[in-house]
MARBA-3410 file (N, C-alpha, C, O; in Angstrom, 1 decimal):
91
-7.3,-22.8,-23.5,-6.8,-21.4,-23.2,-5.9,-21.5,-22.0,-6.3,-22.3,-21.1 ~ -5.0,-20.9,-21.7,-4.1,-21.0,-20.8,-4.4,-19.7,-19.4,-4.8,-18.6,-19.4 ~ -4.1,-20.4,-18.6,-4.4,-19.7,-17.4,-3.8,-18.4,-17.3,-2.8,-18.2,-18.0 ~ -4.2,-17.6,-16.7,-3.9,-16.6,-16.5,-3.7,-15.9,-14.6,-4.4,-16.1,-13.7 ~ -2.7,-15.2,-14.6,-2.4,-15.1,-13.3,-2.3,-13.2,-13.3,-2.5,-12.5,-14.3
-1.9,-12.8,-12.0,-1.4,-11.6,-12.2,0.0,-11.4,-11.3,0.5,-11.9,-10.3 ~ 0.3,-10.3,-12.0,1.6,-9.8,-11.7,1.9,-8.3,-10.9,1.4,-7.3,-11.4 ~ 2.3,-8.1,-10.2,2.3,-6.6,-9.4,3.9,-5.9,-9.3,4.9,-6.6,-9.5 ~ 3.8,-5.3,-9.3,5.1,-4.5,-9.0,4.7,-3.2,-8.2,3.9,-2.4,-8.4 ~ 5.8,-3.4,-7.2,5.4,-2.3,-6.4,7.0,-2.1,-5.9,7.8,-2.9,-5.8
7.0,-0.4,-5.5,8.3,0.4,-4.9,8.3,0.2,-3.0,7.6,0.9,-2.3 ~ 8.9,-0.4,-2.8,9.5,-0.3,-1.5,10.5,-0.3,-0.9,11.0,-1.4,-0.8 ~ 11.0,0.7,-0.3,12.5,0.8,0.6,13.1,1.4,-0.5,14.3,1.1,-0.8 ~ 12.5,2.3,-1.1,13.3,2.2,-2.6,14.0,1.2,-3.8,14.6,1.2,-4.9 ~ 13.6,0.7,-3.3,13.5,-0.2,-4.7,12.0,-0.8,-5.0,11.1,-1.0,-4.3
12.3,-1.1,-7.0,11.1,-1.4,-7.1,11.2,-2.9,-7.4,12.2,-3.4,-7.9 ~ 10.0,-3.9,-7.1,9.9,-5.8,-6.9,8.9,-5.9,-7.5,8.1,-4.9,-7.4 ~ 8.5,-7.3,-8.7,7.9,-7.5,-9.4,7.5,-8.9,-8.7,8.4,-9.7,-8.4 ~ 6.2,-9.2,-8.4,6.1,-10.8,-8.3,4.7,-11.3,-8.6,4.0,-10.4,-8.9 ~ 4.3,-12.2,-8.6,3.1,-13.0,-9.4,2.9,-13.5,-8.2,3.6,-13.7,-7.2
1.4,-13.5,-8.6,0.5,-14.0,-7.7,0.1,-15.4,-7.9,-0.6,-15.6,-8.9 ~ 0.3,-16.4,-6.9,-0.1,-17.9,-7.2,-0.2,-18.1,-5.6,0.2,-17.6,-4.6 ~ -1.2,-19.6,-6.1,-2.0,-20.0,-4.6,-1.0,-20.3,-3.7,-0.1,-21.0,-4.2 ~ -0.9,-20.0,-2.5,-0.6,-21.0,-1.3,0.9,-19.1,-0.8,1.1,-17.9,-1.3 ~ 1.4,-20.0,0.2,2.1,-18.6,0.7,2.8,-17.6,-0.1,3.7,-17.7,-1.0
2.3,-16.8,0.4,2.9,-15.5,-0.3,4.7,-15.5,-0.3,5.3,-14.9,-1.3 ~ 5.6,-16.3,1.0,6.4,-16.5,0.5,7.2,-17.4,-0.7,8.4,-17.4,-1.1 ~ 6.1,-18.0,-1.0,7.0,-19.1,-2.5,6.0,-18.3,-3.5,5.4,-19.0,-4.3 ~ 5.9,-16.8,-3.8,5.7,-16.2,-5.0,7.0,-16.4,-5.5,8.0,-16.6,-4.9 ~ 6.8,-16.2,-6.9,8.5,-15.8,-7.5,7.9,-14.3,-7.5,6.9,-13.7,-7.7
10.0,-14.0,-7.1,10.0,-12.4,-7.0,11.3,-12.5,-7.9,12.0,-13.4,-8.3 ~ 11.0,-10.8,-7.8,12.2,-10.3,-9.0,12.4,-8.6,-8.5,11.6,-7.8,-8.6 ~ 13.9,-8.5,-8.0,14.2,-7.3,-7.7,14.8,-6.7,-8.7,15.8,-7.2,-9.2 ~ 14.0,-5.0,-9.1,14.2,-4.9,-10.4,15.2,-3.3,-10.2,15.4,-2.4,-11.0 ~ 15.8,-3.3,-8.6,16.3,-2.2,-8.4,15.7,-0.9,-8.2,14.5,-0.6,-8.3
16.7,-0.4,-7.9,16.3,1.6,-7.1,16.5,2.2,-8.5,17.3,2.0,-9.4 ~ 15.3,3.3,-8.4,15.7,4.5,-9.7,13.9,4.3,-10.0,12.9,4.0,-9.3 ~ 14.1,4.8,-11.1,12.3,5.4,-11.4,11.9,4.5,-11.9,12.7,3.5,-12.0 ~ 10.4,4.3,-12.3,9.8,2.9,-12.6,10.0,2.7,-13.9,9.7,3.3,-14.9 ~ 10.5,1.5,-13.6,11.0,0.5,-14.6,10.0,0.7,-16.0,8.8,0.6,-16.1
11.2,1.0,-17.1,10.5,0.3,-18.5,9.4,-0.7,-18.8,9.1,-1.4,-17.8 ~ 8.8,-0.7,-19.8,7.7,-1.8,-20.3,8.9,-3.0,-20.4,8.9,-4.2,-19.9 ~ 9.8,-2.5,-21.2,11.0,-3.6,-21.5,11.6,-3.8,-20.7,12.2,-4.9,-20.9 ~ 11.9,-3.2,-19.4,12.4,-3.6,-18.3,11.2,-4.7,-17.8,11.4,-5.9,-17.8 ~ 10.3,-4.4,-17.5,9.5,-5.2,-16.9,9.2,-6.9,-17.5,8.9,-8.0,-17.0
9.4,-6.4,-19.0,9.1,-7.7,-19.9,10.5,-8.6,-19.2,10.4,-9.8,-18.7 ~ 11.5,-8.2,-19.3,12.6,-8.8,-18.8,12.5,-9.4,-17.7,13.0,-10.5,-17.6 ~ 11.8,-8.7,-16.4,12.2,-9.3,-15.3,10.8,-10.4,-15.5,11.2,-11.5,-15.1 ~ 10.0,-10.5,-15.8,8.4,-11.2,-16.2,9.2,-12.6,-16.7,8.9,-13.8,-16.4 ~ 10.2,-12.2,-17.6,10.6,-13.6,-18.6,11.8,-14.4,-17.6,11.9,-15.6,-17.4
12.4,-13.7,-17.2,13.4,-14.6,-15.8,12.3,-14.9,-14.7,12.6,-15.8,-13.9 ~ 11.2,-14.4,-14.5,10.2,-15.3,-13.4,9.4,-16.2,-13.9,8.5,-16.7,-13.2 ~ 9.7,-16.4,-15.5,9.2,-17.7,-16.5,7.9,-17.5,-17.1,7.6,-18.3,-18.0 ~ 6.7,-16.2,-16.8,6.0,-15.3,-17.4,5.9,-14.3,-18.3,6.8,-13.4,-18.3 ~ 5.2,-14.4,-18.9,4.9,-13.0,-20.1,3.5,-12.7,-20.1,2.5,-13.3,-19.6
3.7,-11.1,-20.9,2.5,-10.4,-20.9,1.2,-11.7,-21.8,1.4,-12.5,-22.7 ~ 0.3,-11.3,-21.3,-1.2,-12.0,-21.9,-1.5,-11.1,-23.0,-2.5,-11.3,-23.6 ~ -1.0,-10.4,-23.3,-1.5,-9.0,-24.7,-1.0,-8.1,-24.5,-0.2,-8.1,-23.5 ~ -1.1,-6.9,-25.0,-0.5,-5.7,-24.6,0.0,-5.0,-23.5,-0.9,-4.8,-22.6 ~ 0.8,-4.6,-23.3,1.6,-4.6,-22.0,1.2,-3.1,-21.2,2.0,-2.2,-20.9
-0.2,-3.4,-21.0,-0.9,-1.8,-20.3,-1.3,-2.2,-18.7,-2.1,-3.0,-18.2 ~ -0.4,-1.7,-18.3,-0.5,-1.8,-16.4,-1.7,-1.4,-15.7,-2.4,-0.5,-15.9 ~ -1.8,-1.9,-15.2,-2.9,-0.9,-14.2,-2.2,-0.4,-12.8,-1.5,-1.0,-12.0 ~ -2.6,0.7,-13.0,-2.0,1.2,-11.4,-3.0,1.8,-10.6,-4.1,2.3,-11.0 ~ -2.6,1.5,-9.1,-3.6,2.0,-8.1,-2.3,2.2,-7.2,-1.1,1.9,-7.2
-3.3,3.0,-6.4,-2.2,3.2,-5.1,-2.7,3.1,-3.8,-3.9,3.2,-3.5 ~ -1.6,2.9,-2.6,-2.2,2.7,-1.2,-1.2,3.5,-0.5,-0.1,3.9,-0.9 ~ -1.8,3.8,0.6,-1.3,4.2,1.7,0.1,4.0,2.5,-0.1,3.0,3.1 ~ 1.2,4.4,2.7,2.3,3.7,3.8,1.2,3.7,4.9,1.1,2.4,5.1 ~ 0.6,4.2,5.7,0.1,4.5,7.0,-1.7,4.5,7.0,-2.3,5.6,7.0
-2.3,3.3,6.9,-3.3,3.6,6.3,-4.3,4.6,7.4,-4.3,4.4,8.6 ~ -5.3,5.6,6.7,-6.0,6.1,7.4,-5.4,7.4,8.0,-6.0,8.2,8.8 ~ -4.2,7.4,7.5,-3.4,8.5,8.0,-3.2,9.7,6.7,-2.0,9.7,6.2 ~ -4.3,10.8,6.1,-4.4,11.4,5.4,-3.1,12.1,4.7,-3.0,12.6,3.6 ~ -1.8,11.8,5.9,-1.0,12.8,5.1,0.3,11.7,4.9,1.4,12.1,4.8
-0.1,10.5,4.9,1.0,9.1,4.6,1.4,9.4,3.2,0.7,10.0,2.4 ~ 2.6,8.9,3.0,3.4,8.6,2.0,2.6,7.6,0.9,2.5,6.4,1.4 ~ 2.1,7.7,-0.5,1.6,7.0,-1.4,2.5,6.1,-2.0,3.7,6.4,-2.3 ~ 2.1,4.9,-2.1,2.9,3.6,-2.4,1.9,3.1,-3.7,0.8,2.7,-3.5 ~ 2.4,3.1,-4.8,2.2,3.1,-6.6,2.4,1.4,-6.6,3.4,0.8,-6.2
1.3,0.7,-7.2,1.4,-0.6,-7.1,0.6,-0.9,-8.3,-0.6,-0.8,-8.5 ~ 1.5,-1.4,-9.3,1.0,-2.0,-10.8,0.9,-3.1,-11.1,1.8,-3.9,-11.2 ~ -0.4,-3.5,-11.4,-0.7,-5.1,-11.8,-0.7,-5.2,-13.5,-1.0,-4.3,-14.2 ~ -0.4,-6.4,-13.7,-0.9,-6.9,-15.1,-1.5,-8.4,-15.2,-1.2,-9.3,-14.3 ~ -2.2,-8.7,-16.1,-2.0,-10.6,-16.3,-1.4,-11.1,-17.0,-1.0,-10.8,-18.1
-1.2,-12.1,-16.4,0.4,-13.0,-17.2,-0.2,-14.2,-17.5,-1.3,-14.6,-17.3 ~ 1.0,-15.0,-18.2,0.9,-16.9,-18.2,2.3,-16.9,-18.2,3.0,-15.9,-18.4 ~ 2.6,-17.9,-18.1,3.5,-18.9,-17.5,4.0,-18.9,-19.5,3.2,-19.2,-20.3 ~ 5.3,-18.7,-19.8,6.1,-18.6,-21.1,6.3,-19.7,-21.5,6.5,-20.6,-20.7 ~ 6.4,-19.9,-22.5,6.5,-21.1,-23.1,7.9,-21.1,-23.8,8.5,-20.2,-24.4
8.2,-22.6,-23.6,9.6,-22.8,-24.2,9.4,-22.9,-25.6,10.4,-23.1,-26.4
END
């Protein structure tokens, strides 16, 4: 069975970035800037997943949660952050 990893996409600065989660620093995730505008398509996302060499593990249902810009700060700005699990695509 092939491993499985997860994938997040989240809006900041206005734009929205897609990147996978793998061990060791958070700067050598692959990222994918998927641009400013409203949140990205399922088919948008499938797109940017397949240029970071990943695809969906099954059906392509997000999970969303959200956090804080300001944490602890009741009247902060909400920041929308979508995971899925992936694997690594095969040629």
């Amino acid at each position: 069975m092939a491993t499985t990893i997860t994938a997040h996409m989240s809006n900041r600065q206005d734009r929205w970035r897609m990147y996978v989660v793998l061990p060791g620093p958070v700067s050598q995730w692959p990222e994918y800037d998927l641009g400013p505008g409203e949140v990205p398509t399922v088919r948008e996302r499938s797109r940017a997943l397949n240029a970071l060499g990943y695809t969906f593990t099954g059906d392509p249902d997000w999970r969303w949660t959200e956090s804080s810009v300001w944490p602890d700060d009741p009247a902060s700005a909400v920041r929308l952050i979508a995971s899925i699990e992936v694997r690594e695509a095969r040629e």
